[in-house]
VMD Tcl script that builds the backbone (N, CA, C; Angstrom):
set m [mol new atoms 507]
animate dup $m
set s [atomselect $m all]
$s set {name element resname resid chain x y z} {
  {N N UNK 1 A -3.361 -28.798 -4.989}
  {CA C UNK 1 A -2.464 -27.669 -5.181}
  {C C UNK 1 A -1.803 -27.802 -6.549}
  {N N UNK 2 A -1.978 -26.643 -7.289}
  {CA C UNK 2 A -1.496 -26.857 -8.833}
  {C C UNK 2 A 0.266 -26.751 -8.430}
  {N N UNK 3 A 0.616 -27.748 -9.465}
  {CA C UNK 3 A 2.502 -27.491 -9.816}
  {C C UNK 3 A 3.113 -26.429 -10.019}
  {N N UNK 4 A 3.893 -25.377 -9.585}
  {CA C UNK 4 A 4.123 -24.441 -10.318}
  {C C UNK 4 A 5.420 -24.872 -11.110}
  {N N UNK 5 A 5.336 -24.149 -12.402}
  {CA C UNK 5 A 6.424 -24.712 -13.217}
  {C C UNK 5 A 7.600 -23.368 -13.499}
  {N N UNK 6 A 8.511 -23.807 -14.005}
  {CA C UNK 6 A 9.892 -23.276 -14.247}
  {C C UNK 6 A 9.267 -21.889 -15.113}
  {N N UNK 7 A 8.651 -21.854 -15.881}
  {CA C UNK 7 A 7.768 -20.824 -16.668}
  {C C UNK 7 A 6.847 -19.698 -15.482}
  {N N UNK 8 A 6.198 -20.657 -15.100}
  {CA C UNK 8 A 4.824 -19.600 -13.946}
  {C C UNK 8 A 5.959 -18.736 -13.039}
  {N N UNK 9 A 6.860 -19.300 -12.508}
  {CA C UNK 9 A 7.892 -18.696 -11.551}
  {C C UNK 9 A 8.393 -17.570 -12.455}
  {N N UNK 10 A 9.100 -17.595 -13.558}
  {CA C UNK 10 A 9.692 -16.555 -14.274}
  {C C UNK 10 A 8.956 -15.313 -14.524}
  {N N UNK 11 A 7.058 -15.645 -14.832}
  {CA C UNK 11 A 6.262 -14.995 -14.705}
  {C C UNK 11 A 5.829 -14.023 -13.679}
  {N N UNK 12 A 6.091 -14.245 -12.135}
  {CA C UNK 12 A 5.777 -13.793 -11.296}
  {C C UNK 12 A 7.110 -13.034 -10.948}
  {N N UNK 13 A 8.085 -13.740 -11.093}
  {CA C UNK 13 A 9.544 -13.159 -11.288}
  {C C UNK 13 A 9.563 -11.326 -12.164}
  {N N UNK 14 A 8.785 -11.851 -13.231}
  {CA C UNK 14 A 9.408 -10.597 -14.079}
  {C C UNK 14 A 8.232 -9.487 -13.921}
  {N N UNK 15 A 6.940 -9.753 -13.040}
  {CA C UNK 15 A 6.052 -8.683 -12.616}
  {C C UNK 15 A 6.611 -8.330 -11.744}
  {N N UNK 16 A 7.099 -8.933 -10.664}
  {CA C UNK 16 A 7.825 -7.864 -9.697}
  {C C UNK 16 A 8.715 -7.036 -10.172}
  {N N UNK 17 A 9.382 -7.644 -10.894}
  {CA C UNK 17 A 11.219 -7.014 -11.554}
  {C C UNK 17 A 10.878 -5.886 -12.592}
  {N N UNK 18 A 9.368 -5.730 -13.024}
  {CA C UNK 18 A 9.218 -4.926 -13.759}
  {C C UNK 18 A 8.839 -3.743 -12.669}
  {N N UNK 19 A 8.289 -4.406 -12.019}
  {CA C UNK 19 A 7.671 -3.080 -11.092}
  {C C UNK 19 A 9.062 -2.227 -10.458}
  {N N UNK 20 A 9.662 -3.062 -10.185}
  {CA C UNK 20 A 10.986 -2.638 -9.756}
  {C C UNK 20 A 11.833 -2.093 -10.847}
  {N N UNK 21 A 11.883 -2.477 -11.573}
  {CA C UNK 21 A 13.111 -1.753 -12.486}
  {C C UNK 21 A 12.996 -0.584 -13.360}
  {N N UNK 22 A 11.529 -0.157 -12.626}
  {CA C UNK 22 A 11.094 1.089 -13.598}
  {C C UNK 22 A 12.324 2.386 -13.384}
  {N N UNK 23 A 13.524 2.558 -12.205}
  {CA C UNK 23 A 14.039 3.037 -11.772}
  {C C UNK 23 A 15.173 2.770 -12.826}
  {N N UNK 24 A 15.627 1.617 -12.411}
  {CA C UNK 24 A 16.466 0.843 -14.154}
  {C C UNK 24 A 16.387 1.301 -15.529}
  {N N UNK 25 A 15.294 1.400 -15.644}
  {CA C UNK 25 A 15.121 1.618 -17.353}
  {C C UNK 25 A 15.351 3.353 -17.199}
  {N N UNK 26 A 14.392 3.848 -16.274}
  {CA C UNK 26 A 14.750 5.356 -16.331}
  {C C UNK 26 A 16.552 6.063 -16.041}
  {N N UNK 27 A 16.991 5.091 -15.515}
  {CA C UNK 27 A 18.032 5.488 -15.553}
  {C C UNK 27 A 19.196 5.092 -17.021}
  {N N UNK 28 A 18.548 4.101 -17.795}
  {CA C UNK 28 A 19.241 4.123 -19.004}
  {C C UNK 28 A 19.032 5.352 -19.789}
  {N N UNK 29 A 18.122 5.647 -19.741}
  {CA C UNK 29 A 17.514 6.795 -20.401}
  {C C UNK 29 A 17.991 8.160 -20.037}
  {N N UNK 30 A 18.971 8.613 -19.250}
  {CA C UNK 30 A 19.192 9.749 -18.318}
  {C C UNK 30 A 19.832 10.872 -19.552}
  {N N UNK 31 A 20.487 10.519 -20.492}
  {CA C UNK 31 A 20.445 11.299 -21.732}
  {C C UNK 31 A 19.502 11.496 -22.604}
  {N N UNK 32 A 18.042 10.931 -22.769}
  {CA C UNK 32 A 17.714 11.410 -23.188}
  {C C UNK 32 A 16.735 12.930 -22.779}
  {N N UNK 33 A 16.324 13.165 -23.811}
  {CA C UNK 33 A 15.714 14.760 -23.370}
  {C C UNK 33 A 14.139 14.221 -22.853}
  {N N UNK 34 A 13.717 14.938 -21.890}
  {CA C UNK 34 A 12.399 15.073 -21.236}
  {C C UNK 34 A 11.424 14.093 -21.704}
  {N N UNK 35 A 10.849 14.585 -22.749}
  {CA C UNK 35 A 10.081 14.660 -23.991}
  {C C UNK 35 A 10.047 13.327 -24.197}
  {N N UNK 36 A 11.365 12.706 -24.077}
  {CA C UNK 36 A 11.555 11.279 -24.835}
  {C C UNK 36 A 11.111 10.516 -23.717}
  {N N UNK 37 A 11.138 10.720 -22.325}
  {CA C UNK 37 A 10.793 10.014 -21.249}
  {C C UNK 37 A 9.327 9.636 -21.328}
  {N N UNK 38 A 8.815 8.521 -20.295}
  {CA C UNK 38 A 7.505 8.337 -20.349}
  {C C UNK 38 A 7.296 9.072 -19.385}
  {N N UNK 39 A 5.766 9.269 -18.949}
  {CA C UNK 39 A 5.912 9.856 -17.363}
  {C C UNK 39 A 5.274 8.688 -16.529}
  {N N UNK 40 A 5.374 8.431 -15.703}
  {CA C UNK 40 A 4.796 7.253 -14.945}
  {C C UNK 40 A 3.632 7.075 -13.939}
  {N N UNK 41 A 2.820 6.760 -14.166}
  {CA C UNK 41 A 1.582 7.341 -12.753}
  {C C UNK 41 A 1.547 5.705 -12.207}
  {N N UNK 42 A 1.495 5.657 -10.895}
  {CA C UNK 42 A 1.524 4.068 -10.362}
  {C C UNK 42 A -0.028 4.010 -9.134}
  {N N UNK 43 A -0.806 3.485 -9.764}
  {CA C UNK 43 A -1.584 3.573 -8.660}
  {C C UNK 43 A -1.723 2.580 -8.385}
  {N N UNK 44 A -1.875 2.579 -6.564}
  {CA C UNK 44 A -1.771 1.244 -5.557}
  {C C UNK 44 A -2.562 1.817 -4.437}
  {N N UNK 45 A -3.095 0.235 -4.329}
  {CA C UNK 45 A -3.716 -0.036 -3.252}
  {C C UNK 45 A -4.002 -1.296 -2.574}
  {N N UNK 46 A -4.548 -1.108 -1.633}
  {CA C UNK 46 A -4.194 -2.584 -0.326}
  {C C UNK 46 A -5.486 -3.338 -0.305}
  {N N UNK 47 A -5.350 -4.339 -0.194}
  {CA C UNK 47 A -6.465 -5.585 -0.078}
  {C C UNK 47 A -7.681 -5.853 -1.129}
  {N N UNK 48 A -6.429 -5.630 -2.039}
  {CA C UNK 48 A -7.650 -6.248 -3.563}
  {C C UNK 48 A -7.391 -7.440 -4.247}
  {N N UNK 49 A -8.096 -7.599 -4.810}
  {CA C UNK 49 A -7.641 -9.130 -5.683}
  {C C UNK 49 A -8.568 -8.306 -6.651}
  {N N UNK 50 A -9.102 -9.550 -7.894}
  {CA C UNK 50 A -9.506 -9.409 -9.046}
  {C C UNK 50 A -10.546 -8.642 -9.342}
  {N N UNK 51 A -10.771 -7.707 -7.784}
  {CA C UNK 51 A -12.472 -7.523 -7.899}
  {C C UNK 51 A -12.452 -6.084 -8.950}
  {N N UNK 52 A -12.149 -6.295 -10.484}
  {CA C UNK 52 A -12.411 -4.803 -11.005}
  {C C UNK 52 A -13.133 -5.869 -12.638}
  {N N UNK 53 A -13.814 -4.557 -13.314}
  {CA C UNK 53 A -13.870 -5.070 -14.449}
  {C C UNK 53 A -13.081 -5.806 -15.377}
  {N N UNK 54 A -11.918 -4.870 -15.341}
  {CA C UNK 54 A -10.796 -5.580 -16.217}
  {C C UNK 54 A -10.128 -6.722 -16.044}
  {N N UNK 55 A -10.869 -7.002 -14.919}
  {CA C UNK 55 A -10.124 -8.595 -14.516}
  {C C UNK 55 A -10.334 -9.414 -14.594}
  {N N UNK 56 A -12.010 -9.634 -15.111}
  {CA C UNK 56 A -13.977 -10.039 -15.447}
  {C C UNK 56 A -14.494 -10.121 -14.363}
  {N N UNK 57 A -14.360 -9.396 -13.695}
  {CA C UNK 57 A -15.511 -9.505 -12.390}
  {C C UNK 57 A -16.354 -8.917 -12.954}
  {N N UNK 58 A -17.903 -9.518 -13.495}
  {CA C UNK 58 A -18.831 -9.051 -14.338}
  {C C UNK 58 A -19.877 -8.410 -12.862}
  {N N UNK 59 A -19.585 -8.007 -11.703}
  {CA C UNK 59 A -20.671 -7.453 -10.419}
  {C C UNK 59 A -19.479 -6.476 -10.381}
  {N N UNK 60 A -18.613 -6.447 -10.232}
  {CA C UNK 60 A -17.523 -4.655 -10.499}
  {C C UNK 60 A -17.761 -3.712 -11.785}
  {N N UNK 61 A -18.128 -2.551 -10.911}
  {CA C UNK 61 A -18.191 -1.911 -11.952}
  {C C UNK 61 A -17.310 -0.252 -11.586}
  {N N UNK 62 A -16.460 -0.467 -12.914}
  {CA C UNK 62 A -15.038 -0.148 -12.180}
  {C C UNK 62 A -14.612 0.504 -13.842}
  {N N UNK 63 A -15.774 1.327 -14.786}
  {CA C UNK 63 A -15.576 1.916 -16.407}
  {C C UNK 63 A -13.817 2.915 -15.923}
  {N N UNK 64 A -13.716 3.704 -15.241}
  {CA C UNK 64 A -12.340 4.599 -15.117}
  {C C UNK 64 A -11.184 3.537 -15.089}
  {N N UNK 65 A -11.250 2.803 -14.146}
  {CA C UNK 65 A -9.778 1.413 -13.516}
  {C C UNK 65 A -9.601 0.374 -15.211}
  {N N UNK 66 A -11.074 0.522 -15.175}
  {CA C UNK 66 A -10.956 -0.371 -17.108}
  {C C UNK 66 A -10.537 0.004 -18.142}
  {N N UNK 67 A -10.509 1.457 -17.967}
  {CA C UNK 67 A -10.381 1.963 -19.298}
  {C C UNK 67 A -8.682 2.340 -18.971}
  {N N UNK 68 A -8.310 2.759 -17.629}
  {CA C UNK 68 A -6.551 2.973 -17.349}
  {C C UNK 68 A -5.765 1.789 -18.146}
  {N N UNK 69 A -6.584 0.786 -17.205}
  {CA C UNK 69 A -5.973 -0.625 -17.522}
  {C C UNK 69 A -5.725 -1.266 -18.861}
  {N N UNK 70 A -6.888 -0.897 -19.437}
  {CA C UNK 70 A -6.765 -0.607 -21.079}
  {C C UNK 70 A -5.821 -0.369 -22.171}
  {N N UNK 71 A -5.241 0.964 -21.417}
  {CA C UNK 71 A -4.217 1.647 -21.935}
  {C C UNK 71 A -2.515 1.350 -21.086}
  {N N UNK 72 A -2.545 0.585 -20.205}
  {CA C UNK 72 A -1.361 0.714 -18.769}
  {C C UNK 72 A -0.995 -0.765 -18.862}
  {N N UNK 73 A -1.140 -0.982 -17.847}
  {CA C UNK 73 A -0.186 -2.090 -17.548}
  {C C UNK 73 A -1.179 -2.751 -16.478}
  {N N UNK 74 A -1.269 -4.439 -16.602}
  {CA C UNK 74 A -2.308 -4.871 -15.886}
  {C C UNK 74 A -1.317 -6.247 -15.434}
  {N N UNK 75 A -1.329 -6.398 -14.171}
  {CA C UNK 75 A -0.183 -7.775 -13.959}
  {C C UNK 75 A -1.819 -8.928 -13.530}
  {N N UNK 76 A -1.399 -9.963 -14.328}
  {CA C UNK 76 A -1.953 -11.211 -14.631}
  {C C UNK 76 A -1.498 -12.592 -13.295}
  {N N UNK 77 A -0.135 -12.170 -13.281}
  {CA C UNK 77 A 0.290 -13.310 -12.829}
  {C C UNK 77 A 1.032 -12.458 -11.382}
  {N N UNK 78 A 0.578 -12.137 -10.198}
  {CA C UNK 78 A 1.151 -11.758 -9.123}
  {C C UNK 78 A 1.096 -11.577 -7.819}
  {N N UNK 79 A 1.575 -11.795 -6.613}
  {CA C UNK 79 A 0.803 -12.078 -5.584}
  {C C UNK 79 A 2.277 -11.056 -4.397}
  {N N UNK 80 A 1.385 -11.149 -3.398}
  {CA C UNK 80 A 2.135 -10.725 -2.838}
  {C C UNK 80 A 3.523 -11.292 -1.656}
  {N N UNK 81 A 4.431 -10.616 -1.529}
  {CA C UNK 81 A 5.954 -11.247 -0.781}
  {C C UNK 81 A 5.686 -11.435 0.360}
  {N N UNK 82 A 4.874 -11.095 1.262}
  {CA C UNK 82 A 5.148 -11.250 2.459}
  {C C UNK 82 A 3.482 -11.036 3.137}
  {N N UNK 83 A 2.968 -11.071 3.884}
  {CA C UNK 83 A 2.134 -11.609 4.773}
  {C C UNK 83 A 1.208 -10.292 5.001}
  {N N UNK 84 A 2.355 -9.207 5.753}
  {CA C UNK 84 A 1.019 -7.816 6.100}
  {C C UNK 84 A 1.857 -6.676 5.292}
  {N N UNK 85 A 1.444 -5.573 5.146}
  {CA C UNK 85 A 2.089 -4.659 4.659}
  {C C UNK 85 A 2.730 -3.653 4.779}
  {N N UNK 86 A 3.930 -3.730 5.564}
  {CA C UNK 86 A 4.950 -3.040 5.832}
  {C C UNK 86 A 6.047 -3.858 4.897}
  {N N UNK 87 A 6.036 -5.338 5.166}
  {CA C UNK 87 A 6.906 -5.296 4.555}
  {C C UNK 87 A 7.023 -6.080 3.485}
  {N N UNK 88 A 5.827 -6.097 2.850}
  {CA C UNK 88 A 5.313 -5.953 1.358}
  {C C UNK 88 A 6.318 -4.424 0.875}
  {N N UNK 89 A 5.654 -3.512 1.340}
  {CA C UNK 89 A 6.218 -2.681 0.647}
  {C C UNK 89 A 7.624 -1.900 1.175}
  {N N UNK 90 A 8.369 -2.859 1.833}
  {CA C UNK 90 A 9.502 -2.888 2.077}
  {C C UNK 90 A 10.332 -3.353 0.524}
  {N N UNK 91 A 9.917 -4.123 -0.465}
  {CA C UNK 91 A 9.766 -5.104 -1.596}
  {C C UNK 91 A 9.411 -4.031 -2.493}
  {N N UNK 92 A 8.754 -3.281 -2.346}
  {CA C UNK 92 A 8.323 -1.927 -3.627}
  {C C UNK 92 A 9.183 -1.298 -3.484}
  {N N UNK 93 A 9.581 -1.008 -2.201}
  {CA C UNK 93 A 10.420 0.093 -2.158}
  {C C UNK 93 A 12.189 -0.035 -2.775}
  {N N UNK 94 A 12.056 -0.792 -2.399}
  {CA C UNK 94 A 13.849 -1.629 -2.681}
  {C C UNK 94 A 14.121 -2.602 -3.519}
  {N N UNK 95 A 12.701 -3.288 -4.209}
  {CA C UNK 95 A 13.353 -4.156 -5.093}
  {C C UNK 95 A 14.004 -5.647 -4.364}
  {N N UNK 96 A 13.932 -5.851 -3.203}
  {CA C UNK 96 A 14.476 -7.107 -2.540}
  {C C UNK 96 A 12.981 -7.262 -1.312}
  {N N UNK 97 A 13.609 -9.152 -1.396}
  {CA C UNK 97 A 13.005 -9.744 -0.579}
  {C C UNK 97 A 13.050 -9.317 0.718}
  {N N UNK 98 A 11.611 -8.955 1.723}
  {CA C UNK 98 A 11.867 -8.306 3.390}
  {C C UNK 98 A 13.317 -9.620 3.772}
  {N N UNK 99 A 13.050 -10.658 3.922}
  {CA C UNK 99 A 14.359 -11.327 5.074}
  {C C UNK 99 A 15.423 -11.200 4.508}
  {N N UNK 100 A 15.802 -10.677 3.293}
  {CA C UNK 100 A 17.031 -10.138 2.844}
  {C C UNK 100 A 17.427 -8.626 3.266}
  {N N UNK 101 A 16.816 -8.431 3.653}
  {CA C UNK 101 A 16.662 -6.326 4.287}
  {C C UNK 101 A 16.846 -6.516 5.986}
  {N N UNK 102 A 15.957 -7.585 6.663}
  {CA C UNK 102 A 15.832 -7.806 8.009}
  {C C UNK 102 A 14.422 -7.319 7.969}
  {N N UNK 103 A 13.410 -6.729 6.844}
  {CA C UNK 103 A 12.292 -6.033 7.288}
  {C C UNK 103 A 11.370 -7.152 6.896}
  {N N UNK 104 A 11.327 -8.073 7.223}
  {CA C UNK 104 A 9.937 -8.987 7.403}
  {C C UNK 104 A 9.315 -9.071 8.979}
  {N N UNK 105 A 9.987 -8.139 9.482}
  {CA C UNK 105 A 8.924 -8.154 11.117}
  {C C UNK 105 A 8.952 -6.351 10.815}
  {N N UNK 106 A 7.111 -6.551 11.491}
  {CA C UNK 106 A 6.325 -5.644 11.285}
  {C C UNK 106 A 7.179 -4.357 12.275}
  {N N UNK 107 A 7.341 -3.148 11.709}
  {CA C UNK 107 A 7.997 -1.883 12.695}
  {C C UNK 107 A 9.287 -2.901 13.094}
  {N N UNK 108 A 9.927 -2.710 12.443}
  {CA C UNK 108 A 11.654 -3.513 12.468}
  {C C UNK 108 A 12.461 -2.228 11.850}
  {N N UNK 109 A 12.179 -1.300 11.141}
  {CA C UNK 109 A 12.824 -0.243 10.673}
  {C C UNK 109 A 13.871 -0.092 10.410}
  {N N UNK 110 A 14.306 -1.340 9.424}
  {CA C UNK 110 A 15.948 -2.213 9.567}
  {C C UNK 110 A 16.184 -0.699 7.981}
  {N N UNK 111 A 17.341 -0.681 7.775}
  {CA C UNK 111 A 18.410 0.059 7.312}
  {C C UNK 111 A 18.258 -0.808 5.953}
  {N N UNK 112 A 18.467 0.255 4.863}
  {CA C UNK 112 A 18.737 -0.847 3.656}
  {C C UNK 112 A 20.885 -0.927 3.374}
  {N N UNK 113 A 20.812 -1.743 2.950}
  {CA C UNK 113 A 22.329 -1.308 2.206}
  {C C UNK 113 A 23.008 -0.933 1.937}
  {N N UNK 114 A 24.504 -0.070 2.673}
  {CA C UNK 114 A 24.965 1.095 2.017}
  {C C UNK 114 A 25.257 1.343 0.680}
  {N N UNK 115 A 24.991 0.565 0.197}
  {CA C UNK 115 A 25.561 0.871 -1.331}
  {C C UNK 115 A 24.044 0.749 -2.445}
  {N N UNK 116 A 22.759 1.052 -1.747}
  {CA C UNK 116 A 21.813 0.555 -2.361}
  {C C UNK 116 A 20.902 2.440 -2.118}
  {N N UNK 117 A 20.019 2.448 -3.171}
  {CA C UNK 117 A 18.748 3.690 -2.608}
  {C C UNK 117 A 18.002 2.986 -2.549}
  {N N UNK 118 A 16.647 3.493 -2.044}
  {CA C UNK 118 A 15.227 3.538 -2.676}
  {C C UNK 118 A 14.925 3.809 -4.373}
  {N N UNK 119 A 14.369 2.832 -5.042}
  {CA C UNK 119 A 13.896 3.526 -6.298}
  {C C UNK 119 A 14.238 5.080 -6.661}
  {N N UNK 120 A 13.024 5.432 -6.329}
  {CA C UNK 120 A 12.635 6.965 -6.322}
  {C C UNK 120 A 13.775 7.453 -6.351}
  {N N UNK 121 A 15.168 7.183 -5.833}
  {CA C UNK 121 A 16.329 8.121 -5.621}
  {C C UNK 121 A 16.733 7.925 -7.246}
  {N N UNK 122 A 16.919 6.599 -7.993}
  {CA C UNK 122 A 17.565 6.547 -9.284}
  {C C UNK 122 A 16.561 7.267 -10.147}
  {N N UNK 123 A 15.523 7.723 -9.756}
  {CA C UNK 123 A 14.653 7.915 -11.069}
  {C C UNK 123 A 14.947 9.422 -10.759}
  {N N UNK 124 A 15.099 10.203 -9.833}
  {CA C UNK 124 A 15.405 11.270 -9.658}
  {C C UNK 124 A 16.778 11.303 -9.929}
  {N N UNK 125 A 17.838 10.799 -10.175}
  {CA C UNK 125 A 18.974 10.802 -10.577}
  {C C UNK 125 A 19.015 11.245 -12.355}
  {N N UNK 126 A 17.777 10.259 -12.791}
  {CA C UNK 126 A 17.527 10.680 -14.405}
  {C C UNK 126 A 16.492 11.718 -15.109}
  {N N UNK 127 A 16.517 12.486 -13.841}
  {CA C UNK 127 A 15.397 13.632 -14.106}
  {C C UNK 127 A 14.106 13.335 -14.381}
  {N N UNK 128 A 13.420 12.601 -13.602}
  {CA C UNK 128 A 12.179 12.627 -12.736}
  {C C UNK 128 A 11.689 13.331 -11.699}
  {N N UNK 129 A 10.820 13.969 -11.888}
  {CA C UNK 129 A 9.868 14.362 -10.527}
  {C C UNK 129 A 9.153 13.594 -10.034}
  {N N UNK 130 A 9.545 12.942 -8.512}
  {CA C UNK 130 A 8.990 12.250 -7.973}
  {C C UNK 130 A 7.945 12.497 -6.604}
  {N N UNK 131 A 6.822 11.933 -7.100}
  {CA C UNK 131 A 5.963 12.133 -5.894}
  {C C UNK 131 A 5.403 10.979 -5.120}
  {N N UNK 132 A 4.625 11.071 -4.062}
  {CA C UNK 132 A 3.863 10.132 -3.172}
  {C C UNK 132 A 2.571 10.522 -2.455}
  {N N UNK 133 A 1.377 10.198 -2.584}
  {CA C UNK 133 A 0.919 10.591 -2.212}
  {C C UNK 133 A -0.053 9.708 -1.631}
  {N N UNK 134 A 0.177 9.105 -0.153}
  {CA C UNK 134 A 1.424 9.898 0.506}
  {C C UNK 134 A 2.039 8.586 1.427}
  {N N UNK 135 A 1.528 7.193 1.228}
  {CA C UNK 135 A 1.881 6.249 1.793}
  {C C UNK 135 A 3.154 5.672 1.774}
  {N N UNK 136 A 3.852 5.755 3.155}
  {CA C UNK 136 A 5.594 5.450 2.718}
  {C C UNK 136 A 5.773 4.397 4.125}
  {N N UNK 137 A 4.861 4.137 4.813}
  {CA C UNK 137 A 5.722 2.945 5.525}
  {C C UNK 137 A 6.155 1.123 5.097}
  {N N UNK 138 A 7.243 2.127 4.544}
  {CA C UNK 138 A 8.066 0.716 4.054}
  {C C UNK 138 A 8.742 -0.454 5.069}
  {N N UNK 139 A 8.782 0.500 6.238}
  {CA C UNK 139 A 9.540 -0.808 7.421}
  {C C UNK 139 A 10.867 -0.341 7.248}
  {N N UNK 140 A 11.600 0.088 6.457}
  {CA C UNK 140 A 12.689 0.948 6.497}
  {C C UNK 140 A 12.743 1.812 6.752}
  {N N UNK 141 A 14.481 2.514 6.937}
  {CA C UNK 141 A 14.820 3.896 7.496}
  {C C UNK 141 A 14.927 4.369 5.980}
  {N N UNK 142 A 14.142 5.571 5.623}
  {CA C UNK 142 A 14.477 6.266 4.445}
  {C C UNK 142 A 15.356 7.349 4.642}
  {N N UNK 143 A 16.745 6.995 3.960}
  {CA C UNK 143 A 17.630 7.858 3.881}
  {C C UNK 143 A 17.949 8.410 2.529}
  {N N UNK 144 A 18.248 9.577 2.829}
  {CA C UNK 144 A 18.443 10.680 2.025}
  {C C UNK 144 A 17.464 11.409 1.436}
  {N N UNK 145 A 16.884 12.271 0.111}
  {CA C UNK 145 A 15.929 12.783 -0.186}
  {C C UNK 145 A 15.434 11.816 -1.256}
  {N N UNK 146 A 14.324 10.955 -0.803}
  {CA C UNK 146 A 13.410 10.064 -1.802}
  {C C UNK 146 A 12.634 10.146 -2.653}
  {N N UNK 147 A 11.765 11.443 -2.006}
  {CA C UNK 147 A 10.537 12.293 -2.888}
  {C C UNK 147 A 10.919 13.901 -2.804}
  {N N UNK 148 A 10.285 14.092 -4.246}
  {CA C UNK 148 A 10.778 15.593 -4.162}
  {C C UNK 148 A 9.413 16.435 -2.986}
  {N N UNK 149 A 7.961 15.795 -3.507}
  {CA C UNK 149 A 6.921 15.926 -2.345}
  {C C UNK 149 A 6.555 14.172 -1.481}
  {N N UNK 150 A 6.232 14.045 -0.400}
  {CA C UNK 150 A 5.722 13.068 -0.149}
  {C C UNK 150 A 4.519 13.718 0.838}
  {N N UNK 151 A 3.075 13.996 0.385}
  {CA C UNK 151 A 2.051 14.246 1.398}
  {C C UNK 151 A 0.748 14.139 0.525}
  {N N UNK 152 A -0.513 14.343 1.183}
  {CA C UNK 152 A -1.708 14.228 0.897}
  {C C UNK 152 A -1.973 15.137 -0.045}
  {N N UNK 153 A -0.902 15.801 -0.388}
  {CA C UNK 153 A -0.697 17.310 -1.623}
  {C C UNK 153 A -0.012 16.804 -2.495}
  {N N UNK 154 A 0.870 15.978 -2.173}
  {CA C UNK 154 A 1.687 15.502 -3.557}
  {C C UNK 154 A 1.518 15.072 -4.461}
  {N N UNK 155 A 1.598 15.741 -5.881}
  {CA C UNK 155 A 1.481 15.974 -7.422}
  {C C UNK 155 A 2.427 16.307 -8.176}
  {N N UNK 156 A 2.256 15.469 -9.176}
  {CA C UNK 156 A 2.729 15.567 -10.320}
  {C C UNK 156 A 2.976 16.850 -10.637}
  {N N UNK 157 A 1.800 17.938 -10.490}
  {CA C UNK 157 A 1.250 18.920 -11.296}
  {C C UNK 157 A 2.560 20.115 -10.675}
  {N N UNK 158 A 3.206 19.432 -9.640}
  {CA C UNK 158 A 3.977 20.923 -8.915}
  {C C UNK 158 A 5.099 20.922 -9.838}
  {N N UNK 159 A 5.598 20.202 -10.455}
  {CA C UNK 159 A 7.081 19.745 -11.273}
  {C C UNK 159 A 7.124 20.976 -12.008}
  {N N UNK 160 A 8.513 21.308 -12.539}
  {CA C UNK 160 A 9.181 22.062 -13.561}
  {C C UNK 160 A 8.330 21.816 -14.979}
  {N N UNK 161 A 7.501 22.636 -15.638}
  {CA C UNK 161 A 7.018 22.605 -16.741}
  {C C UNK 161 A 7.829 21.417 -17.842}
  {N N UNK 162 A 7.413 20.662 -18.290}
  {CA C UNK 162 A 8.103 19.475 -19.577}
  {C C UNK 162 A 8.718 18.545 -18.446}
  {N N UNK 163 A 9.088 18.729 -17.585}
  {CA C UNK 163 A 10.361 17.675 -16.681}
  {C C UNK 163 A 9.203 15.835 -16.772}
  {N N UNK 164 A 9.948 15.266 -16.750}
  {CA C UNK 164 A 9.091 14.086 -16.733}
  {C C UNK 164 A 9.275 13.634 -15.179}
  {N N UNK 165 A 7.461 12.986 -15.257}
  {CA C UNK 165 A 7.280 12.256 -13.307}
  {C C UNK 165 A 6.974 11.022 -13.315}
  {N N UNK 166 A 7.203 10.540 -12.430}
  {CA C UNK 166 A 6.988 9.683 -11.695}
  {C C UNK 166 A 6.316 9.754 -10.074}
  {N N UNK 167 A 5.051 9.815 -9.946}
  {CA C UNK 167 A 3.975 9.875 -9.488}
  {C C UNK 167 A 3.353 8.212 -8.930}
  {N N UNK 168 A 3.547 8.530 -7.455}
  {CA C UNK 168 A 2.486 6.958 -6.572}
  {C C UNK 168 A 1.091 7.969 -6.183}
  {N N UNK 169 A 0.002 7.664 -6.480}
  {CA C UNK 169 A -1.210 7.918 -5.608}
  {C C UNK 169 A -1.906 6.492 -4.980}
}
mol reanalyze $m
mol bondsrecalc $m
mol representation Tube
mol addrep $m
């Protein structure tokens, strides 16, 4: 079993915290105009590891995911929080560890924090259009309005002409 060191930890540390704080940064930004925003497209999916081109799996052949990746954001160093996926993405959704929420048991539908949102709520705070399309069992109770769409329809493409999104497929 390799050592992990004070470095590798910070590494895996700041892929999550990035994934998470995309809500963060958009909300520094809440003055600026549209235009100046990025727009964000996040695509996810369940039970992969390295198997794409861009990762060298030289038997994947994966030219669209290579060429995103190309241009996007590719995490090197990251694994996942918790075991099955509810409350994995209990952890996307909120930015905290499941046994800090109570949602590390599967359909536990524990409550987050009163003083806390979902992502999606701060990025819509800084004028984002937010979508999902359409996977949301986080293991939490989602309170208040999270997505402006969340369904097998939900797009980017419905937003206010110029408004900047933030888009899960």
């Amino acid at each position: 079993m390799e050592k992990r060191t004070g470095r590798s930890w910070r590494q895996a540390v700041n892929a999550v915290s990035l994934a998470m704080g995309i809500g963060i940064l958009a909300v520094g930004h809440i003055a600026a105009a549209a235009e100046d925003r990025p727009n964000i497209l996040w695509i996810t999916c369940e039970d992969t590891g390295t198997e794409f081109g861009c990762y060298g799996d030289t038997y994947a052949v994966t030219p669209n995911v290579d060429a995103l990746a190309g241009r996007g954001l590719r995490y090197l160093h990251a694994w996942s929080n918790a075991p099955v996926c509810a409350p994995a993405r209990s952890t996307l959704i909120s930015g905290m560890y499941p046994p800090s929420l109570g949602s590390h048991h599967m359909r536990s539908l524990t409550q987050m924090p009163g003083d806390m949102q979902m992502y999606p709520c701060y990025l819509r705070e800084a004028g984002y259009y937010c979508t999902n399309n359409s996977k949301k069992d986080y293991n939490l109770e989602e309170t208040g309005q999270v997505w402006y769409e969340s369904s097998k329809n939900a797009h980017w493409k419905n937003r206010e002409p110029g408004s900047p999104f933030f888009a899960i497929f």
